[in-house]
C-alpha positions in Angstrom: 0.0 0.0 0.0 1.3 3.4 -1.0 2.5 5.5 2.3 0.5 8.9 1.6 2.1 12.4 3.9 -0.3 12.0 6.6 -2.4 9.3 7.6 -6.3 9.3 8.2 -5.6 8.9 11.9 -3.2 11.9 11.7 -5.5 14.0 9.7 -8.4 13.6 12.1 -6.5 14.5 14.6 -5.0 17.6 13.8 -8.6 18.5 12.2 -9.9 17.7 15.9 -7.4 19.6 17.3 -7.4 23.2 15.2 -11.1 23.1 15.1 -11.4 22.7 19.2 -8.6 25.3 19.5 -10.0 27.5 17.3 -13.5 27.3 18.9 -12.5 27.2 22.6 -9.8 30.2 22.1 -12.7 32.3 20.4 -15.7 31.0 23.0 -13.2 31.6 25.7 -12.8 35.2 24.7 -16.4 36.3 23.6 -17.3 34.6 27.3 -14.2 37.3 28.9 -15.8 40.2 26.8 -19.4 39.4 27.8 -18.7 38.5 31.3 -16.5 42.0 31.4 -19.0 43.3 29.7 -21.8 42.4 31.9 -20.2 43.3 35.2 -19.2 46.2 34.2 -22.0 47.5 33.7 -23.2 45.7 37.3 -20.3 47.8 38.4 -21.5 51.1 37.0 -25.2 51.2 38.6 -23.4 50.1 41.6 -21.5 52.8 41.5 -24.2 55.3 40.8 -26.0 54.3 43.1 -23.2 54.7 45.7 -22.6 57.7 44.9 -25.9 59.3 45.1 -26.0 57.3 48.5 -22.8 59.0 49.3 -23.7 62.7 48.3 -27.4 62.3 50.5 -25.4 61.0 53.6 -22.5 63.0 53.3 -25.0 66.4 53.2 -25.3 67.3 56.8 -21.6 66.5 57.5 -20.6 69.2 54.9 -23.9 71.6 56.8 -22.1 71.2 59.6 -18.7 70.9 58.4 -17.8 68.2 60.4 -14.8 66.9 58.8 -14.5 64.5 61.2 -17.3 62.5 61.0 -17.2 62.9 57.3 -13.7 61.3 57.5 -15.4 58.3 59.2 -18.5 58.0 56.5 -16.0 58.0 53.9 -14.1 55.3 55.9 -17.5 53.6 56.5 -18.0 53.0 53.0 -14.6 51.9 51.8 -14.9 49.1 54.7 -18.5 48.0 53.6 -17.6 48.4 50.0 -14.4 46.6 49.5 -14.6 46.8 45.9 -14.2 51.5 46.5 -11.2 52.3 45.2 -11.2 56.1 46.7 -13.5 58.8 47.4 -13.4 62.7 47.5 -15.2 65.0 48.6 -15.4 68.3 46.8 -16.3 72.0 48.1 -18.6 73.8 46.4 -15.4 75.8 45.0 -14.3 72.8 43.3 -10.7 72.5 45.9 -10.8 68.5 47.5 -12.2 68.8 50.9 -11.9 65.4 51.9 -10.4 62.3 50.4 -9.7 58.5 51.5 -5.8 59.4 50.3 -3.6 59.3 53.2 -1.2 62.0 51.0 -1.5 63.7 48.1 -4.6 63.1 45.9 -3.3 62.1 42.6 -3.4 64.9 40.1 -5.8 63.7 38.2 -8.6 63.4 40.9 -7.5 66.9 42.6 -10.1 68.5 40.5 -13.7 67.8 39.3 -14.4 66.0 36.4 -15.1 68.0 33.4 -18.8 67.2 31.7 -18.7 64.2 29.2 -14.8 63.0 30.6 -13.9 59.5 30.4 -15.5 57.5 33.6 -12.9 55.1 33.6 -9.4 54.9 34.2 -6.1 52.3 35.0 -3.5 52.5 37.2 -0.5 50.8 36.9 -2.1 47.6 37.5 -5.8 48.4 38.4 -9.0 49.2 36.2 -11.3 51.6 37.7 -14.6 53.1 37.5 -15.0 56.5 38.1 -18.6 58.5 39.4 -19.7 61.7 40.4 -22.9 63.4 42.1 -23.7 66.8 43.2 -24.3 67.2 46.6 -27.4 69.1 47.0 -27.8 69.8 43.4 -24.0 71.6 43.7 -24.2 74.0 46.1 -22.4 71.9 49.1 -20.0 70.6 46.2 -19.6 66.9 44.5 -19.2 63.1 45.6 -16.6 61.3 43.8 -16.1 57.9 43.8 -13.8 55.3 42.2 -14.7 51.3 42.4 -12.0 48.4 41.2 -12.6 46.4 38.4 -10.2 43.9 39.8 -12.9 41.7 41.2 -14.6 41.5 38.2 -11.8 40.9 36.0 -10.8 38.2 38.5 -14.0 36.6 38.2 -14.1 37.0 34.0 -10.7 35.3 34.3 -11.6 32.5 36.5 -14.4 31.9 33.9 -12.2 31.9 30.7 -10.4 29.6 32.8 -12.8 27.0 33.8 -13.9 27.6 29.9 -10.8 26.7 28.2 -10.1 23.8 30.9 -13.4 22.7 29.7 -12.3 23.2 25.9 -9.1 21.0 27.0 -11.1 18.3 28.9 -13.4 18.2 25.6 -10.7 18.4 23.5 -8.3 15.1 25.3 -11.7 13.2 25.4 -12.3 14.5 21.3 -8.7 12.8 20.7 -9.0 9.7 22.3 -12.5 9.1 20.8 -11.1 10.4 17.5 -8.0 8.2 17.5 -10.1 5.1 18.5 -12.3 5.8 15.9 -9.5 6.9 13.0 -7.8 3.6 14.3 -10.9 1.5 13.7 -11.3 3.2 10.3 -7.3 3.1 9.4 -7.0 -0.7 10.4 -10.6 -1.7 8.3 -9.1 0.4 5.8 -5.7 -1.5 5.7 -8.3 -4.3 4.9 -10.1 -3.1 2.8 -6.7 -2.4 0.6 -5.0 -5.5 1.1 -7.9 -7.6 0.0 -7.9 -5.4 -3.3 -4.6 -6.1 -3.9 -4.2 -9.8 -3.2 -7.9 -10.3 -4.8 -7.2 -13.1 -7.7 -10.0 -14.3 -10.2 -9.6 -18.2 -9.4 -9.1 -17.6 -5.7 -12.0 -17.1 -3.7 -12.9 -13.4 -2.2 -10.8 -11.8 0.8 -12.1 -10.7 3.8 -13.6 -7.3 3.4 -15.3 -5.2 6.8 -18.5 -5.3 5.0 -20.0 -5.6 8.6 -19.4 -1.8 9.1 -22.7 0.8 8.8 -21.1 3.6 8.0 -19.1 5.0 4.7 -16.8 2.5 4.5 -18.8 -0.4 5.1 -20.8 0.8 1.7 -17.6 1.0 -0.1 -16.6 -2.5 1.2 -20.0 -4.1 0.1 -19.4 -2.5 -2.8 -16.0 -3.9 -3.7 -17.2 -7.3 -2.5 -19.8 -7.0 -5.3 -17.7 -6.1 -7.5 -15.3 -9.2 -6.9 -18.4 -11.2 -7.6 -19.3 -10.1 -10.7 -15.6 -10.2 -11.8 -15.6 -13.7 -11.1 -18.8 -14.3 -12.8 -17.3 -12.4 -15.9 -14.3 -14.6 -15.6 -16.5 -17.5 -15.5 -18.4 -16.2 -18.5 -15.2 -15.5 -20.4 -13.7 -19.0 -19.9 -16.7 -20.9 -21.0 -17.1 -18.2 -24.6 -13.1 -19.0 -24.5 -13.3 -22.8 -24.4 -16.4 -22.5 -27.1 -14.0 -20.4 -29.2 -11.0 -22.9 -29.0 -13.8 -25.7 -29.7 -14.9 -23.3 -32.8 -11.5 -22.6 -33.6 -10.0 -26.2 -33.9 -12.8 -27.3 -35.7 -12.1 -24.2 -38.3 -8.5 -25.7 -38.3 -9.1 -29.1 -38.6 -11.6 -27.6 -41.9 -8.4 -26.5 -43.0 -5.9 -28.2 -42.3 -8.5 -31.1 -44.3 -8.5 -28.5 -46.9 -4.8 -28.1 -46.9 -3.9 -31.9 -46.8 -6.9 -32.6 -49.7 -4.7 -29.9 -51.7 -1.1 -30.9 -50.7 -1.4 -34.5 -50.8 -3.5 -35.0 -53.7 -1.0 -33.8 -56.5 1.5 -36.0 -55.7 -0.7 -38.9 -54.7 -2.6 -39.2 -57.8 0.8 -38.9 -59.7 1.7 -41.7 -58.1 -1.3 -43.7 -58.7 -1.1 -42.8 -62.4 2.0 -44.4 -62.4 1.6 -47.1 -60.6 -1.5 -48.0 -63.4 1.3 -47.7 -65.9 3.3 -49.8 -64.4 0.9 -52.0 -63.9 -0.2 -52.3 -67.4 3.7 -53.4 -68.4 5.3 -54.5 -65.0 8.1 -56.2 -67.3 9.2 -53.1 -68.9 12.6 -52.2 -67.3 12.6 -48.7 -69.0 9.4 -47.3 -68.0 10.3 -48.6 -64.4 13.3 -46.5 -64.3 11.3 -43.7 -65.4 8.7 -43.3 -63.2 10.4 -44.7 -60.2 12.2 -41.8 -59.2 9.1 -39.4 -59.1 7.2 -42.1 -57.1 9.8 -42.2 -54.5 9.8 -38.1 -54.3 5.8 -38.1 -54.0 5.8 -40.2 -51.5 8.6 -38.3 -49.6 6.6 -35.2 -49.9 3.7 -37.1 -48.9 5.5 -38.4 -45.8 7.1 -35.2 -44.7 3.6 -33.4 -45.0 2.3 -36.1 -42.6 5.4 -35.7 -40.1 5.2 -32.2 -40.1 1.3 -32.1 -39.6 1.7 -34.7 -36.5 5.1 -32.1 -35.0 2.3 -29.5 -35.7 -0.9 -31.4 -33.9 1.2 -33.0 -31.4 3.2 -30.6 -28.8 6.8 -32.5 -28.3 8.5 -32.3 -25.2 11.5 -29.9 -25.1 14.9 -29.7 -23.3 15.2 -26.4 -22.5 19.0 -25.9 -22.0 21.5 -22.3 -22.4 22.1 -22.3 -26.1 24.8 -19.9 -27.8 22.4 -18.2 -30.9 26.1 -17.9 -32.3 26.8 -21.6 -32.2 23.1 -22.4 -33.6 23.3 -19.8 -36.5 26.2 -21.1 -37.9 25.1 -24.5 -37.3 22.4 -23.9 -39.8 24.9 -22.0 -42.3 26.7 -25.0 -42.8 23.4 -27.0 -42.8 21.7 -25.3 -45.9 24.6 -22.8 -47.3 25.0 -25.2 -50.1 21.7 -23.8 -51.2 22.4 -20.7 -51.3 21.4 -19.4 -55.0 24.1 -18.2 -57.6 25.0 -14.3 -56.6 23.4 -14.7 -53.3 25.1 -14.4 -50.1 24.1 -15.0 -46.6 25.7 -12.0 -43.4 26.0 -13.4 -40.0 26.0 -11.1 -37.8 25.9 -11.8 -33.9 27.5 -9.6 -31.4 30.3 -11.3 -29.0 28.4 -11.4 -25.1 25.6 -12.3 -26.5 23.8 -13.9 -23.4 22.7 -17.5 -24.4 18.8 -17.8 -24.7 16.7 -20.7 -22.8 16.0 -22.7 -25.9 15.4 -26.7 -26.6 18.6 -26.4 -28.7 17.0 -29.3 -31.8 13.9 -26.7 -31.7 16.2 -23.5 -32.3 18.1 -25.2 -34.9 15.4 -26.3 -37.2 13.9 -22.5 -36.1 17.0 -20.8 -37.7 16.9 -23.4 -40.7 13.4 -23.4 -41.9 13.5 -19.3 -42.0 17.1 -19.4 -44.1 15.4 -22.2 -46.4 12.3 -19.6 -46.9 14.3 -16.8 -47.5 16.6 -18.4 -49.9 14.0 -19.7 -51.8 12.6 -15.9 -51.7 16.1 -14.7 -53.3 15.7 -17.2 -56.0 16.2 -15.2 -59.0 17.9 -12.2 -57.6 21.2 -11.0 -56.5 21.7 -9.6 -53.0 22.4 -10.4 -49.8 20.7 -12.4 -46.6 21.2 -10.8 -43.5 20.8 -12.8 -39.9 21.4 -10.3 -36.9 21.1 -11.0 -33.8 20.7 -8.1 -29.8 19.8 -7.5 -26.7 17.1 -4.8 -26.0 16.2 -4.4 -22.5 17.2 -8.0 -21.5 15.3 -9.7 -24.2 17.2 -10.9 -27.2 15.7 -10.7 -30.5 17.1 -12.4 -34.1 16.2 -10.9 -37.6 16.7 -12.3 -40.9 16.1 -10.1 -43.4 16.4 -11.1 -47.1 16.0 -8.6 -50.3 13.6 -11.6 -52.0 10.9 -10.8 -54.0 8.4 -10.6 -50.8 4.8 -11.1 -49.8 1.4 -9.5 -50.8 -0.9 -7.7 -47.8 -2.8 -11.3 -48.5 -0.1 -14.0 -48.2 1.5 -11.9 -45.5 -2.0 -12.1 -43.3 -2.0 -16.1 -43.9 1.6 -16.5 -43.5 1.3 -18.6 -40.4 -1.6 -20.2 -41.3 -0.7 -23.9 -41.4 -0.4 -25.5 -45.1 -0.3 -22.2 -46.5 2.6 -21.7 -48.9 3.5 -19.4 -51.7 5.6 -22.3 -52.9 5.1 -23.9 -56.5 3.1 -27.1 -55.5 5.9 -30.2 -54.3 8.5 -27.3 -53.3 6.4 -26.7 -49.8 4.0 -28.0 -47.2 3.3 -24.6 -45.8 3.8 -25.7 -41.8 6.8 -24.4 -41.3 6.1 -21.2 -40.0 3.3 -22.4 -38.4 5.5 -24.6 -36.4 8.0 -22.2 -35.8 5.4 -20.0 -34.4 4.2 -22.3 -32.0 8.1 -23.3 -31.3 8.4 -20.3 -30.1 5.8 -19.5 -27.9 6.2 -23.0 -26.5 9.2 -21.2 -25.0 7.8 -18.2 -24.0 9.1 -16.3 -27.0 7.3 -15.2 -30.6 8.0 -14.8 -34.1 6.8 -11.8 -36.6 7.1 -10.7 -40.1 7.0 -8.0 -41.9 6.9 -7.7 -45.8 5.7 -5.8 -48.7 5.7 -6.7 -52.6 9.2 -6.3 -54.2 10.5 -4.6 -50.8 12.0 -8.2 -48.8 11.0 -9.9 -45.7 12.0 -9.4 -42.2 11.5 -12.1 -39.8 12.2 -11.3 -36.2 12.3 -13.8 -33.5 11.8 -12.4 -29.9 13.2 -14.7 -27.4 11.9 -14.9 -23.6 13.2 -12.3 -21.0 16.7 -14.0 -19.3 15.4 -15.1 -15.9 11.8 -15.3 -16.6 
């Protein structure tokens, strides 16, 4: 199975992850603003109301300028109020005439507010509120009061906390859920692929999770119906293919009878004709002589049309062994150079480190001699030259004979391995010898092709099997 950059298991997870980070990050801060938010605004009518609280109690203090007990109200209220930050007191002049500052007020607060000014403020390290009443619509002077936002903000912060410890306690729970899951899917997956890729036609069909109800189970169920019908194709296909081979050696025994009727009869009836001659004057020495030696080559040809039909019919047993094409192809030279025609001349041409080919060496030999014969015969006639060359292309060797012969029409070339077809005056071929080599050939795992054209030669090619294979 092909290793992709990040697994289904992986995938999830890091999908599970940035989308719980994501949404507890931004819940965990809309919940901060909205709880800030919120008590804020608690905050602010708190302090209002304080304030105006502050102004009506601090009134007859100011009547009687007690400053005094105003110091205690104002002490009062930052001890019932924990959350008061400060609170002046203003004359009606606008100077501070009390504060909860044990020094100097800061600058600031030493005056009144001008109308429409901020109402809140920060410290170094505190957020506060600030609020301010008349006293007395004015004329006794203002209250002024500042309350911390450090409670609230503590309180926001303890809830984004609890929040995002939520968001991490949903998301360690998302991620082993997630991994069990993308582990269930991952392994039924790994299944699912190896019993694609080990699926053979005449085996029966690999276990497939088609037990699951989700997605995957559907694509299983799927594949595992698919396997059926391929072996019901395959089924199919072998029973058309053995109907065909039935069809197909019935065309061939139609004619090969054809071929054999055709091949056979010629010389046979020659040689009955003269056997009724001789019969007529068995006594006549002469007439003997005569016809004797055409008897004894019709039924030669007869005999070797029946020994090559039976090589043909019958597949012989080989003994494969590591033959030298080298060796062979000069074998055959010697074999049928005597034949060569007047002005013809026959190229050997084999490369030295030639690997050997796995070959029954008889079989190669009667290969290499049956295509110089045809080729020869091809030349008959013409001056030139008979080329056998042999190489290895991408460890496969291949042989070619090429001759400058008269060469084949589109129609011979198409039944050029048919058997008993020949292009051969009648007696001077049985036509099976490129049938034979043909199925030579391929009995070793190798082929044989042609090409030709009218006036332009034949090239023969012999592919031999792979080295190894």
């Amino acid at each position: 199975m092909p290793r992709t950059a990040l697994h289904l298991r992986g995938r999830i997870l890091v999908l599970l992850f940035l989308g719980v980070a994501v949404f507890g990050t931004v819940n965990a801060w809309v919940f901060r603003s909205l709880m800030l938010r919120s008590l804020g605004d608690s905050l602010a009518a708190q302090g209002q109301a304080l304030t105006e609280l502050l102004a009506e109690e601090s009134a007859p203090y100011l009547l009687r300028r007690d400053h005094l007990g105003l110091d205690r109200l104002l002490a009062s209220y930052r001890s019932r109020y924990p959350d008061t930050f400060y609170i002046l007191i203003y004359d009606a002049q606008g100077g501070v005439a009390t504060s909860t500052f044990a020094g100097r007020v800061p600058a600031f607060l030493s005056a009144r507010r001008a109308l429409g000014s901020q109402s809140r403020f920060r410290t170094e390290d505190t957020y506060f509120q600030d609020f301010e009443t008349p006293i007395l619509g004015g004329s006794l002077g203002t209250a002024r009061l500042g309350l911390s936002e450090s409670a609230i903000r503590s309180r926001a912060a303890f809830g984004e906390s609890a929040i995002l410890g939520m968001v991490m306690l949903f998301l360690l729970a998302g991620v082993a859920g997630s991994f069990l899951i993308a582990q269930n899917v991952h392994r039924d997956a790994l299944r699912l692929s190896s019993a694609v890729e080990t699926f053979r036609l005449e085996g029966p069909i690999p276990d497939l999770p088609v037990q699951r109800r989700d997605e995957l189970g559907l694509v299983a169920r799927a594949v595992q119906d698919m396997m059926g019908r391929l072996k019901e194709l395959q089924q199919e296909h072998l029973e058309l293919l053995a109907r065909f081979r039935d069809a197909d050696r019935l065309s061939s025994v139609g004619l090969i009878a054809s071929g054999l009727a055709h091949d056979i009869n010629n010389p046979l009836s020659g040689l009955l004709a003269s056997l009724e001659r001789l019969a007529r004057r068995p006594g006549d020495a002469e007439q003997v002589a005569a016809y004797l030696p055409p008897m004894t080559e019709a039924a030669r040809h007869i005999q070797e049309v029946l020994q090559r039909l039976l090589l043909f019919v019958r597949h012989p047993r080989y003994t494969e062994a590591s033959v030298d094409l080298a060796e062979v192809a000069q074998k055959a030279h010697l074999l049928v150079g005597h034949r060569l025609p007047e002005g013809v001349s026959l190229s050997l041409q084999v490369p030295p480190g030639l690997p050997p080919v796995a070959f029954d060496p008889a079989s190669l030999l009667q290969i290499l001699v049956n295509i110089l014969i045809n080729a020869m015969d091809a030349m008959e006639g013409r001056p030139g030259q008979i080329t056998f060359q042999a190489a290895q292309d991408q460890g496969r060797v291949t042989a070619t004979l090429l001759d400058q012969g008269a060469g084949m029409t589109p129609e011979a070339l198409a039944r050029a391995f048919d058997p008993l077809f020949t292009t051969k005056p009648p007696g001077q071929g049985t036509g099976l010898g490129l049938a034979i080599a043909r199925q030579m050939m391929r009995d070793h795992g190798g082929d044989i092709g042609l090409a030709s054209g009218l006036n332009e030669g034949t090239r023969v090619t012999l592919v031999f099997r792979e080295e190894g294979a």
